[in-house]
C-alpha positions in Angstrom: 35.1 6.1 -6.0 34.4 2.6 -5.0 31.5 0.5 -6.8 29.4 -1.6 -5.3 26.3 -2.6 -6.6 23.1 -5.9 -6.1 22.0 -6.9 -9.2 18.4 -7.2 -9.1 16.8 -10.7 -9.8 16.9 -11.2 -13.9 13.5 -12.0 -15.1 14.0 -14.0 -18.5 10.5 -13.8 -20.8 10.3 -16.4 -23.4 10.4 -14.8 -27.1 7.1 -14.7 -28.3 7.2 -16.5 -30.8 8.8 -19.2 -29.5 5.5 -20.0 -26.7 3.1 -19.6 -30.0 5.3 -22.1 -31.5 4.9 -24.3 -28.1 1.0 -23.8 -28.4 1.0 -25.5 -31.4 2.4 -28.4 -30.7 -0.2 -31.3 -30.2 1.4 -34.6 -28.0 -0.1 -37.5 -26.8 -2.1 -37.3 -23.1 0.4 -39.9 -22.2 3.1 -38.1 -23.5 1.6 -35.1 -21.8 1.5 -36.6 -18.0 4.9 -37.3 -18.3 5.9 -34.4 -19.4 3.8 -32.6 -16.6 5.5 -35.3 -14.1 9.0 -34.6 -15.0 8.2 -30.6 -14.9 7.1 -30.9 -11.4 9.5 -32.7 -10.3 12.2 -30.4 -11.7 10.5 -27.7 -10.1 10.3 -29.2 -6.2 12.8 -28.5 -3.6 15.1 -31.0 -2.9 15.7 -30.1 0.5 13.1 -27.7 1.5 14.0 -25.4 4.0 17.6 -25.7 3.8 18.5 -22.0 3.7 15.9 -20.7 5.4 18.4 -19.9 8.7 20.6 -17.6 6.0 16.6 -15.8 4.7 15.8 -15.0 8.2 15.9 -11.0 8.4 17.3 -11.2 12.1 20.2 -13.8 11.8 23.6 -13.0 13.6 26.1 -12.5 10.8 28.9 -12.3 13.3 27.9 -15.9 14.6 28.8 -17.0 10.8 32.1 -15.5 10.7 32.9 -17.1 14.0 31.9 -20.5 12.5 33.5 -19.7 9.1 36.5 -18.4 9.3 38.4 -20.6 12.1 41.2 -23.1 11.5 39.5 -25.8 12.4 37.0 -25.4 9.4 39.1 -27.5 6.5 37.7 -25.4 3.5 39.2 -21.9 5.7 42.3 -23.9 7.4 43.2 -24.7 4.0 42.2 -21.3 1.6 45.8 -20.9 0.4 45.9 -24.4 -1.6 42.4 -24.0 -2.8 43.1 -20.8 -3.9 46.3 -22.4 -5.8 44.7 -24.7 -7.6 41.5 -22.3 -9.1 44.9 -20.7 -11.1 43.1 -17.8 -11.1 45.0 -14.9 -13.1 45.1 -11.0 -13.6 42.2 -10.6 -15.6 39.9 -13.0 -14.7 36.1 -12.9 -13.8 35.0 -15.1 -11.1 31.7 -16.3 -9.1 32.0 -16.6 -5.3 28.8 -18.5 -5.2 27.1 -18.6 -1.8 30.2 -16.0 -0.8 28.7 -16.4 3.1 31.1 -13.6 4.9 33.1 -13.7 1.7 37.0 -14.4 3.1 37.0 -16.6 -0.2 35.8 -13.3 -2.4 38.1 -10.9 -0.7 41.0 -13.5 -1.9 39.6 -13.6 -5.5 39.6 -10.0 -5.7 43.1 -9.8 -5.0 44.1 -12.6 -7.2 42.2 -11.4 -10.5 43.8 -7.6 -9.8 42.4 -4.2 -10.6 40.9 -5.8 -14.4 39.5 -8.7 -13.3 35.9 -8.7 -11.1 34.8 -10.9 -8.4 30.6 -11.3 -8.2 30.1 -12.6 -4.6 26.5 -14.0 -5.4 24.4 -15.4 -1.8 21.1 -16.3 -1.6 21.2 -14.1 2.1 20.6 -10.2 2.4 21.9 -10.4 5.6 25.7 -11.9 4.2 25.2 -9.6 1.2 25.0 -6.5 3.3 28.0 -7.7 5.4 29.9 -8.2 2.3 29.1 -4.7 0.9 30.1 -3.4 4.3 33.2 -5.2 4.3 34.5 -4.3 0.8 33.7 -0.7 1.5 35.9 -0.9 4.7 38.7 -2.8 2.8 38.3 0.0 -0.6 38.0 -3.2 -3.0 36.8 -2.1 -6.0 36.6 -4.9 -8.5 33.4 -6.9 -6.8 29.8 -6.8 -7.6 27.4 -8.5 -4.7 24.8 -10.4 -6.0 21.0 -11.6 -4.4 20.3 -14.7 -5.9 17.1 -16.6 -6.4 16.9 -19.9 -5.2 17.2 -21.6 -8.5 19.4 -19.1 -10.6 22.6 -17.3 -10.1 21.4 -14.1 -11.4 24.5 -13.6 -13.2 24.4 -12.4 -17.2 24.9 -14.7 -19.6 29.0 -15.8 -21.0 29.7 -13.1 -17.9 32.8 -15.5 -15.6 35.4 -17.9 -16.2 35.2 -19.5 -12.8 32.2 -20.5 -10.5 33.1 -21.4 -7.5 30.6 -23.4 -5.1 32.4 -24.1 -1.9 30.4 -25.8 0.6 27.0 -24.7 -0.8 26.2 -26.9 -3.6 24.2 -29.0 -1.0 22.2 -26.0 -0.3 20.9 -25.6 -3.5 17.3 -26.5 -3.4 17.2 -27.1 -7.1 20.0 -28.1 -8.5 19.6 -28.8 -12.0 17.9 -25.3 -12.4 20.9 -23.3 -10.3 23.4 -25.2 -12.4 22.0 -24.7 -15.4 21.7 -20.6 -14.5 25.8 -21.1 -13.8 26.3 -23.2 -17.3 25.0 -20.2 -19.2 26.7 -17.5 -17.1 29.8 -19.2 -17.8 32.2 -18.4 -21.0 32.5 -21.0 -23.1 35.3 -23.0 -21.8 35.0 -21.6 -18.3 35.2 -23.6 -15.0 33.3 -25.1 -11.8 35.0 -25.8 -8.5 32.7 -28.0 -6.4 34.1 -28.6 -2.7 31.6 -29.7 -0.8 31.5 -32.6 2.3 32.4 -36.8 1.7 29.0 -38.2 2.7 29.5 -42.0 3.3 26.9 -43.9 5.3 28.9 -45.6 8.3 32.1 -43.2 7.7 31.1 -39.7 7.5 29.7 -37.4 10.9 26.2 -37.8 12.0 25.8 -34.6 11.0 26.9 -34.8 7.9 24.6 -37.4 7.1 21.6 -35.8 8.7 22.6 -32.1 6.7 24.1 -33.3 3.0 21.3 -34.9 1.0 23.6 -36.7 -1.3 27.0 -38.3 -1.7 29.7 -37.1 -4.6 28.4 -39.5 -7.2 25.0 -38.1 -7.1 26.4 -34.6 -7.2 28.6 -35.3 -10.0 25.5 -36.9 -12.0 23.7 -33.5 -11.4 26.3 -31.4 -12.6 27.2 -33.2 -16.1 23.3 -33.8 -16.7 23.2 -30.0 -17.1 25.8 -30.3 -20.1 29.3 -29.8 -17.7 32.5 -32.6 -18.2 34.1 -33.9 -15.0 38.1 -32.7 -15.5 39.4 -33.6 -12.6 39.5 -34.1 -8.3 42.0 -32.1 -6.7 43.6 -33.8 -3.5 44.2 -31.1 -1.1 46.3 -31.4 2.1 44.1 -31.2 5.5 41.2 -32.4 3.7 39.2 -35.4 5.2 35.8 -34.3 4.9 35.5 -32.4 1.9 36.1 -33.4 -1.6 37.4 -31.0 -4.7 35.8 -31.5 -8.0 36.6 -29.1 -11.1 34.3 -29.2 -14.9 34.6 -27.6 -17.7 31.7 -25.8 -19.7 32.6 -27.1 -23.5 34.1 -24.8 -25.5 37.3 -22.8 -26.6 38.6 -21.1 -23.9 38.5 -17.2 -24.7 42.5 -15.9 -23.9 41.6 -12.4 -23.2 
């Protein structure tokens, strides 16, 4: 019988006790505004808007694949040497975050075998319905589809060993929350893969610059502020506008 499932957004409530304790606590009105300053600023958009093309209820999903999955895209042209350098093996469980039409998925699934799990997360119901369609049509068993929020991964806590974010980190309108959501669903030890586009002022596309907020420095900056370590960029052949970037969630590695 084949499984497929959405998890529902996860509400997290803060322990009782814990917001009493917060009540307590008397700081400074200085200390105070900045607080309330830094808050608000964690929690605006940095890129309003960015996804709302992927929240409309009536976008063509068939367009997407036609713009996905083509050789001329480097992150599909080159999907074997990616794939060989995420090492995935039998066993493990992975995050295909912002899966899109999920080519990248369907390739986990088959590399993590029949005891390893795939959750193909995406912020779109539109993609999330194609990829339940397509995993039904293709009897893969070992995924869960996942509708995100747009600042969490929805994913359970020390659930994956890998996240991967391939060309979506710069459609996350808040970063720091999102990757924080990833650090804790990750085992301790566990893995990011961050491809995403080269934006350099005078080198890179128009578009590029017009679409990608921030260059890989800033990105990287992001990432480790939420507690990740930078372990290494991958060079892979084909690539000139996309960069690979792995960290590591601290921790012993679990072997099972």
């Amino acid at each position: 019988m084949k499984r497929f499932h959405v998890l529902s957004l996860l509400l997290l409530l803060l322990p009782s006790s814990l917001m009493a304790q917060s009540a307590t606590i008397s700081q400074p009105a200085t200390e105070k505004s900045a607080a309330a300053e830094t808050s608000a600023d964690a929690n605006k958009s940095v890129n309003p808007g960015i996804n709302a093309g992927f929240l409309d209820p009536e976008m063509d999903v068939q367009a997407w694949v036609e713009r996905f999955e083509v050789e001329s895209r480097e992150v599909y042209h080159a999907r074997d040497a990616i794939m060989a350098h995420l090492k995935l093996k039998q066993g493990d469980r992975v995050a295909d975050v912002g899966a899109g039409t999920g080519f990248y998925s369907l390739l986990m699934a088959s590399a993590v075998g029949p005891n390893g799990w795939v959750y193909a997360v995406d912020i779109s119901p539109k993609f999330v319905q194609y990829l339940v369609d397509q995993f039904d049509q293709r009897d893969v068993e070992n995924v869960t589809t996942v509708i995100c929020d747009d600042d969490s991964v929805c994913l359970p806590p020390d659930s994956v060993d890998l996240a991967f974010i391939c060309d979506v980190y710069h459609h996350f309108e808040f970063p720091e929350q999102t990757m924080q959501s990833i650090f804790n669903a990750l085992r301790p030890g566990g893995r990011v893969v961050i491809i995403d586009f080269e934006r350099i002022p005078g080198v890179s596309r128009e578009w590029t610059i017009g679409h990608v907020r921030a260059g890989k420095e800033t990105f990287i900056d992001e990432v480790q502020s939420v507690g990740f370590q930078l372990t290494a960029e991958r060079k892979i052949p084909g690539f000139k506008e996309n960069y690979f970037l792995e960290f590591r969630k601290p921790g012993q590695a679990s072997d099972e």
